[in-house]
C-alpha positions as CSV (number, residue, x, y, z in Angstrom):
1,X,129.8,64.5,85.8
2,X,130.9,66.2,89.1
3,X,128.1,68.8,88.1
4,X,125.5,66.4,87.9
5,X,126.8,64.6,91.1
6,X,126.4,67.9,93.2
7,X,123.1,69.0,91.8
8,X,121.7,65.6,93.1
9,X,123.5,66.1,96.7
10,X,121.8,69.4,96.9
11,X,118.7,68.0,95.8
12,X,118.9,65.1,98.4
13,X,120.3,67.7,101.2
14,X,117.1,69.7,100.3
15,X,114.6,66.6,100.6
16,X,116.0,65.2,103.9
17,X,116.1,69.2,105.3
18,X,112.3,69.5,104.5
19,X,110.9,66.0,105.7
20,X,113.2,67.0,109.0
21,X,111.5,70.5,108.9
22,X,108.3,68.8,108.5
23,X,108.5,66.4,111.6
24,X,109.8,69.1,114.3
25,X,106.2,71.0,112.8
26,X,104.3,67.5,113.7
27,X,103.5,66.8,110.6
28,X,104.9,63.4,107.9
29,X,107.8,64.1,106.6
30,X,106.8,62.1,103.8
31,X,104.2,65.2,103.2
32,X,107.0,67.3,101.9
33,X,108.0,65.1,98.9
34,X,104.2,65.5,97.1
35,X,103.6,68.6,95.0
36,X,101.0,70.5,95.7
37,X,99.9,68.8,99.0
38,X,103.5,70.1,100.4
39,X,102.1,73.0,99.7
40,X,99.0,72.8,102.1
41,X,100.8,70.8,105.0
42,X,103.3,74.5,104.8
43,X,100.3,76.7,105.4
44,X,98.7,74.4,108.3
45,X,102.7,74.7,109.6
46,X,102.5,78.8,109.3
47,X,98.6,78.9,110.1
48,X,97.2,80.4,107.0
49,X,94.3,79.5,105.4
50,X,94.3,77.0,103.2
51,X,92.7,79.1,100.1
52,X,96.2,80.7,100.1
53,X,97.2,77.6,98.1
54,X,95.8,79.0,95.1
55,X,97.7,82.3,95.6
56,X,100.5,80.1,95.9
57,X,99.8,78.5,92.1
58,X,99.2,82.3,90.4
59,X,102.3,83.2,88.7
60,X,104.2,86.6,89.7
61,X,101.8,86.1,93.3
62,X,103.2,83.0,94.1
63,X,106.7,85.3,94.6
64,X,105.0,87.5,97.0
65,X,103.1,85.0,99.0
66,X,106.0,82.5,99.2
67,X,107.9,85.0,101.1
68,X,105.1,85.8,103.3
69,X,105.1,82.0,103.6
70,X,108.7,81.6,104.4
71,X,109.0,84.5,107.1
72,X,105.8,83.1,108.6
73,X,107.6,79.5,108.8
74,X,110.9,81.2,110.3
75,X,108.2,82.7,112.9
76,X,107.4,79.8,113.7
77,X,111.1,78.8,114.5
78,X,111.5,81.6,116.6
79,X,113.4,83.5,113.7
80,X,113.3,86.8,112.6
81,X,113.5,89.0,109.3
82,X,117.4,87.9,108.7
83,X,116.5,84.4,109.1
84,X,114.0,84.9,106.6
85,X,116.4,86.6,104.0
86,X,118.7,83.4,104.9
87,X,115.9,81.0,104.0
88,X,115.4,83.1,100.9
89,X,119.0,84.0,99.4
90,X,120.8,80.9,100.8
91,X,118.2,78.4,101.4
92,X,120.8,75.8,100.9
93,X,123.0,76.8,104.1
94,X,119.5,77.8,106.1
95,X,116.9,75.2,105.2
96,X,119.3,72.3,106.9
97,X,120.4,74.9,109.7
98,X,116.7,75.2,110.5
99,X,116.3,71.2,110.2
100,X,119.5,70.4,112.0
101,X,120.0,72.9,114.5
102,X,118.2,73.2,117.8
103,X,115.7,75.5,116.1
104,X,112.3,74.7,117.9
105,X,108.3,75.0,116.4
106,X,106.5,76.8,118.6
C-alpha cells in the first residue's frame, strides 16, 4: 500500500516536473503527457532534427541518443556535464530542480 502510494507521487512529481519543463521551453505542457509526440516537442526544445526520433525508437540507440538528448536539454538550461549526470542518475531530485528552480531556457 505505502509502496504503491509513493510510486504514484513519483509518477505525478515527474508529470507536473515535465509539463513545468515544457512551458519555461515555450512549448504546451500538455505536450509532455503524449508518447511519442513528447518525444518531438524534446528535440525542437534541444534543436535537433526531428529524424532523430527514430533513433530515439531503435533499441540499445535510444540509450545513446537519450543522453545526447538530456545533456543537450541541460544546455539549454545553462547546465553543464554534472547537471546532465544529475538528470541521468537522480532524475527524480533534478528533473523538479530544473522545473522549480530559477533555471532559465535560453
Amino acid at each position: 500500500m505505502l509502496a504503491g502510494f509513493l510510486y504514484l507521487a513519483f509518477i505525478i512529481l515527474m508529470i507536473v516536473s515535465f509539463w513545468k519543463i515544457f512551458e519555461k521551453a515555450g512549448k504546451p505542457g500538455w505536450a509532455s503527457l503524449i508518447p511519442i509526440y513528447n518525444l518531438i516537442v524534446m528535440l525542437e526544445i534541444v534543436r535537433k532534427p526531428l529524424w532523430w526520433i527514430v533513433l530515439l525508437l531503435i533499441p540499445v540507440v535510444n540509450i545513446v541518443f537519450g543522453i545526447i538528448v538530456t545533456h543537450r536539454m541541460s544546455r539549454s538550461f545553462g547546465q553543464g556535464v554534472g547537471f546532465t549526470c544529475g538528470l541521468i542518475f537522480l532524475g527524480f531530485i533534478f528533473y523538479p530542480l530544473l522545473a522549480f528552480g530559477e533555471y532559465q531556457y535560453t
